[in-house]
C-alpha positions in Angstrom: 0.0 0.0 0.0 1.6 3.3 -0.8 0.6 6.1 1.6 -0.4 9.7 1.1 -2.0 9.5 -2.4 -4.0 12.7 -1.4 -2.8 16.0 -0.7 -4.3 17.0 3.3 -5.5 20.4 3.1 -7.5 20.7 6.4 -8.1 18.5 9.4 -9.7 18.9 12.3 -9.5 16.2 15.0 -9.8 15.3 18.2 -6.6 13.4 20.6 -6.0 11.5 23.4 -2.4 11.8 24.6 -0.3 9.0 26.6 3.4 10.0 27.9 5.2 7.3 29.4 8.1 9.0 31.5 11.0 7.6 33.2 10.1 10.6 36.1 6.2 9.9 36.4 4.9 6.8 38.6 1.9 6.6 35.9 1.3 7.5 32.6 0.4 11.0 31.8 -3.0 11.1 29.9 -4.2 14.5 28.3 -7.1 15.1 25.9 -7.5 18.0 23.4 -8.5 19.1 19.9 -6.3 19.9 16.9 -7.0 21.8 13.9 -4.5 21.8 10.7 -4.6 24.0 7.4 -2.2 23.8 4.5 0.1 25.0 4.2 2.0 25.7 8.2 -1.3 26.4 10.4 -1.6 24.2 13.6 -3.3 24.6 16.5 -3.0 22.2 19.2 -5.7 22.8 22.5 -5.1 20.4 25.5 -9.0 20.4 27.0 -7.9 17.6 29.8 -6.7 17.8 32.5 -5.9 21.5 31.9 -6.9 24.0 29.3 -3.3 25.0 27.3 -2.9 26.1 23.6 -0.3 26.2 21.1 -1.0 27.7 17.8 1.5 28.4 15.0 0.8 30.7 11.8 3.8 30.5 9.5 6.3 32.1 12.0 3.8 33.3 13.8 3.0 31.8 17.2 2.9 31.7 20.9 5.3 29.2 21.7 9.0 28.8 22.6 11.3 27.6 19.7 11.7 24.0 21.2 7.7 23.6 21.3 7.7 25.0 17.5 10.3 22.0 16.8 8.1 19.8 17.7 4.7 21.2 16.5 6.3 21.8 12.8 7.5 17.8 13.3 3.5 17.1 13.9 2.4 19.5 11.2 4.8 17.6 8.8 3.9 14.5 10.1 -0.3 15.2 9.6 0.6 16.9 6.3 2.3 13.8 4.8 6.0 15.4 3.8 7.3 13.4 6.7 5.8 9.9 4.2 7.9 11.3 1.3 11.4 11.2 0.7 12.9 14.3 3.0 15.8 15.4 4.7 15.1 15.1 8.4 14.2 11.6 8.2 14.3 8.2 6.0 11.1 6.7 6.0 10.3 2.2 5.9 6.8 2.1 5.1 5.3 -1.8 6.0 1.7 -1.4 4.8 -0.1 1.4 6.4 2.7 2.2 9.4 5.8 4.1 8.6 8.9 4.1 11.2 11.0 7.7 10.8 14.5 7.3 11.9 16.4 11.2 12.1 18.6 11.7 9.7 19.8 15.3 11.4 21.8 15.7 14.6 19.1 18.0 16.5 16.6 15.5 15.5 18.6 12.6 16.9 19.6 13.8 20.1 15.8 14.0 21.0 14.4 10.6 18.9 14.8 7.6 18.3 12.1 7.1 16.1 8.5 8.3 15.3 6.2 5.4 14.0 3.0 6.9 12.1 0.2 4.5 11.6 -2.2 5.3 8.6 -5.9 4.9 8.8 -6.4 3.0 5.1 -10.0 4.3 4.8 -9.0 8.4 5.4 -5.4 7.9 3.8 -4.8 10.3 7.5 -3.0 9.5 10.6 -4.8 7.2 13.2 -1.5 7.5 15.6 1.6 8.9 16.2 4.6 7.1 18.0 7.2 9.2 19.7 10.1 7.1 20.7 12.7 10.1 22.8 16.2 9.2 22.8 16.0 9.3 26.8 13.2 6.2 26.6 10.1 8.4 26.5 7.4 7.8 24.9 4.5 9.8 23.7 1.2 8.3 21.7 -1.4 10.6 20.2 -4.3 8.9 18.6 -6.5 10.7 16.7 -10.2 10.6 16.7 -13.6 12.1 14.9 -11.6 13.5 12.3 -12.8 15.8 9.5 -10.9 16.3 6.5 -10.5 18.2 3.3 -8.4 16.6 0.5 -7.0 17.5 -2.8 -6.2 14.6 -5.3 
């Protein structure tokens, strides 16, 4: 199966968020809503268990430039350039998952991996994988999504 044969334009979902932490006892769950427009608009709302937003416009935003690393790495990975050939990661793609191993220094030091599974129906992302290079990990799976495609 090859994955993202359609260009995402808009999505609007909502998450449930798991971090498993060497420093927590239990798993951290969080809850929120996302909403993402082509080109490099994401806003990511936390509902559960306490209201937070982080938006990005372009370089616009209201976030610190390590939380815009990672919200452009979720905004790649929903729009699909993360599932094409890029320079920040090389990409194995075993039928509708695809493991990202970092290709660039920065992106090493704080992954190991992301794995994104692919929902075959939608053609979006059901879940996202973040394996940290310290042995965290962080799964987002998406829910109730709406979508806008071009083909």
């Amino acid at each position: 199966m090859r994955l993202l044969l359609l260009i995402l334009t808009f999505l609007s979902a909502d998450f449930e968020q798991v971090k498993i932490s060497q420093l927590f006892a239990e798993p951290e769950h969080s809850k929120g809503h996302l909403t993402y427009r082509q080109p490099d608009y994401l806003r990511w709302e936390y509902t559960q268990p306490q209201p937070l937003v982080w938006e990005v416009d372009g370089a616009k935003g209201n976030v610190s430039p390590q939380v815009r690393q990672v919200m452009t790495l979720i905004l790649k990975s929903i729009s699909g350039e993360y599932l094409q050939p890029n320079n920040d990661f090389d990409v194995k793609q075993n039928g509708d998952i695809a493991d990202l191993t970092p290709k660039r220094r920065e992106l090493k030091q704080l992954f190991k991996k992301i794995t994104i599974r692919i929902n075959s129906k939608t053609g979006i992302a059901d879940e996202v994988v973040l394996f940290e290079k310290n042995g965290d990990e962080t799964k987002i799976r998406f829910t109730n999504a709406q979508r806008t495609i071009d083909e």
